[in-house]
C-alpha positions as CSV (number, residue, x, y, z in Angstrom):
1,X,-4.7,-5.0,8.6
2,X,-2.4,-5.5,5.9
3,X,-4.4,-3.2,3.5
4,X,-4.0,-0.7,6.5
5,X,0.1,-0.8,6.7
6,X,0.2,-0.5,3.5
7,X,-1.7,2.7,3.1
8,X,0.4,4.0,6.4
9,X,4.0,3.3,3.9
10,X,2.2,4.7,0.9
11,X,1.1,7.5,2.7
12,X,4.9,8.2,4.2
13,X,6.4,8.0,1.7
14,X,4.0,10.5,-0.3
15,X,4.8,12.8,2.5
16,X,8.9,12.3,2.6
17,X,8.6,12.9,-1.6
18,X,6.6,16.0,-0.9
19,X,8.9,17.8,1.0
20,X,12.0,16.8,-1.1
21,X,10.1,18.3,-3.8
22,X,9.5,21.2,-1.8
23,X,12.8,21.6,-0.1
24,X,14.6,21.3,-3.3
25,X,13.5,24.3,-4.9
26,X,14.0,26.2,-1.5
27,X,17.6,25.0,-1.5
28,X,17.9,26.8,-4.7
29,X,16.4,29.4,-4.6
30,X,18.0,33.1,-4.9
31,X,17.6,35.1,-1.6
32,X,18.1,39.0,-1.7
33,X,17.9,41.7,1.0
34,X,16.2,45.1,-0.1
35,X,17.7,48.6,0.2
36,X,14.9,49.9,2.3
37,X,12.7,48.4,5.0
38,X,9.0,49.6,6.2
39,X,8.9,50.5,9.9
40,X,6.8,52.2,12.2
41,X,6.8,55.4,14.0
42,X,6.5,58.8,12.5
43,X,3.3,60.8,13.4
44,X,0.5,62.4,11.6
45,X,-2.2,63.4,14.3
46,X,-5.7,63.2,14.6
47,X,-7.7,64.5,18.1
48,X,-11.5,64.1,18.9
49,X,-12.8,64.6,22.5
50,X,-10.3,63.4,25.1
51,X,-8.6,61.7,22.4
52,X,-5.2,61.7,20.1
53,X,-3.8,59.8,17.9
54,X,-0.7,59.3,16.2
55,X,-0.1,57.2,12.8
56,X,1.7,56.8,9.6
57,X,1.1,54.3,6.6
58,X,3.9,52.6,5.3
59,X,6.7,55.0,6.6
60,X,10.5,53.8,5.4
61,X,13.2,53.7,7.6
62,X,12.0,55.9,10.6
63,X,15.1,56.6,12.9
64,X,18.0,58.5,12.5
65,X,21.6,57.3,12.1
66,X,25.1,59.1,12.1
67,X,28.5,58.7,11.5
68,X,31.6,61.4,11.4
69,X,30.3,64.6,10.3
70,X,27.2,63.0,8.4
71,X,23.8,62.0,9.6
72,X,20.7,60.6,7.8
73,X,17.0,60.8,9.0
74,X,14.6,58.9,7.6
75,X,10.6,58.6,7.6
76,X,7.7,60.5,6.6
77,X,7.4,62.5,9.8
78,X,11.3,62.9,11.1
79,X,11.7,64.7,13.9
80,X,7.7,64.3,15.5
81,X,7.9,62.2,18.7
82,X,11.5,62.2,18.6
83,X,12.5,60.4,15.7
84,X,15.2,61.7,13.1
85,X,14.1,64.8,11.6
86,X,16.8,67.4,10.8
87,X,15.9,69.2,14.0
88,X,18.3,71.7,12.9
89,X,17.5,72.5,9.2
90,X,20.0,74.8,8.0
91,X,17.9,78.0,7.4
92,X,16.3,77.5,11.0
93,X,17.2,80.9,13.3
94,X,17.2,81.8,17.1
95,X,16.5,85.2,17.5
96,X,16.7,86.9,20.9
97,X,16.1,90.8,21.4
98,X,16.0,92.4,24.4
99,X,12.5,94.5,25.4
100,X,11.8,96.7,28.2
101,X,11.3,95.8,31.8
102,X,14.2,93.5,32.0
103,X,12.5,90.8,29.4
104,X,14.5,89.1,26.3
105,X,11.8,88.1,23.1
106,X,13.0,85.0,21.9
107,X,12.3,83.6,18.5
108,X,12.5,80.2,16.6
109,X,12.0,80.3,13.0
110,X,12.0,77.4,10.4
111,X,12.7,75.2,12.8
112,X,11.4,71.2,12.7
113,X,7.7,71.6,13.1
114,X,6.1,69.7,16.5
115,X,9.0,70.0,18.0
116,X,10.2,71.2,21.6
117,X,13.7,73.0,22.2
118,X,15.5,73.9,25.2
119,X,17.2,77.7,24.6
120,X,19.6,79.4,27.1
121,X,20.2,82.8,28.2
122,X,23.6,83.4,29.0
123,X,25.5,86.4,30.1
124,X,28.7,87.8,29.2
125,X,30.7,85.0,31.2
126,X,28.5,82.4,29.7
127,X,26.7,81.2,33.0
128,X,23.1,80.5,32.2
129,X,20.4,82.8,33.4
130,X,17.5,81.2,32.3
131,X,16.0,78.8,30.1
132,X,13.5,78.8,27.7
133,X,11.5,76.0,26.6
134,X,9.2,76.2,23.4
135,X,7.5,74.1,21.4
136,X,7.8,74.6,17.3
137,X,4.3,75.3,15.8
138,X,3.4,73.4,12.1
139,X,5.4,75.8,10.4
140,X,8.4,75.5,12.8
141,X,8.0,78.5,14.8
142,X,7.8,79.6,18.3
143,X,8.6,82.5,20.4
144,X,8.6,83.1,24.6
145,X,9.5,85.6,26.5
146,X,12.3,85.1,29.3
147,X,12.5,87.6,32.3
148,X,16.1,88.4,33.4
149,X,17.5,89.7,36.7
150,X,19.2,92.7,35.9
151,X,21.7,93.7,32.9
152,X,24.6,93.9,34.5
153,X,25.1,90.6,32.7
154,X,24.7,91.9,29.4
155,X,25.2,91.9,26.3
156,X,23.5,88.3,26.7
157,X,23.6,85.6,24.5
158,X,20.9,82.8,23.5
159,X,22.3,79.4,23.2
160,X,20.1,76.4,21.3
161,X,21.8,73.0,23.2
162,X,20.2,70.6,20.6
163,X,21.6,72.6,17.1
164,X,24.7,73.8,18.8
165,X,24.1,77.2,17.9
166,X,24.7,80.5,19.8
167,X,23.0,83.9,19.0
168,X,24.0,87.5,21.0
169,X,20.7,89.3,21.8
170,X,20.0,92.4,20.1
171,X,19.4,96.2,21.4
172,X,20.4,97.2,24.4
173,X,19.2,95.8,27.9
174,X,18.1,98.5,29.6
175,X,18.5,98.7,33.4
């Protein structure tokens, strides 16, 4: 029995030195925090059958952030599934012309690919006839065609809520 609490006291106090020894170093030890992080989201899509799948390896700080008159996006596929892609790139255009039969063409170019806007059609005293909803294609572009009452409203003018931009239609409306 003695042999028995002695191996107990040898064995605890093995066990105390270890984790000085251990804590020590970890007490000491520089810590840093990294510019970046890895985070999910983003997309990159795959579809098969009834099937579809979304995914992205090792994508850095997905999400976007603003401040004042700046903002930052981040991730490999910004903007898909409603992270922080510039929506709005700078080149992107709303075009809107008016065709016959009371209809208005309207066109998004190099816009954020994937991506689904909401455009307006106002008249001259800016109430909203109709709204347009269309989906970018992988190259950023989409058109519709939106059907309007008469022109008595015209000249009309297309209005993209998300990029804060405002386009007149072109041509005439003809009645």
């Amino acid at each position: 029995m003695r042999h028995m609490m002695r191996s107990n006291r040898e064995y605890g106090f093995c066990t105390v030195a270890m984790m000085v020894a251990v804590a020590v170093p970890l007490a000491r030890a520089d810590f840093s925090m990294f510019w970046f992080t890895l985070d999910g989201g983003g997309a990159q899509t795959a579809t098969g059958g009834g099937f579809k799948l979304n995914g992205t390896v090792g994508q850095p700080d997905a999400g976007a952030a603003s401040g004042g008159s700046f903002k930052l996006s981040g991730g490999f596929w910004p903007g898909i599934g409603g992270s922080g892609m510039d929506m709005c790139p700078d080149r992107s255009k709303t075009k809107g012309v008016y065709k016959p039969g009371h209809f208005v063409s309207v066109t998004l170019v190099r816009y954020a690919p994937n991506t689904t806007y909401d455009v307006e059609l106002l008249d001259k005293t800016d109430v909203v006839v109709e709204v347009a909803t269309l989906t970018t294609d992988d190259m950023g572009r989409a058109k519709a065609t939106v059907r309007i009452i008469d022109c008595s409203g015209a000249p009309h003018r297309l209005r993209n809520r998300v990029c804060d931009v405002s386009r007149s239609v072109k041509k005439d409306c003809e009645a």
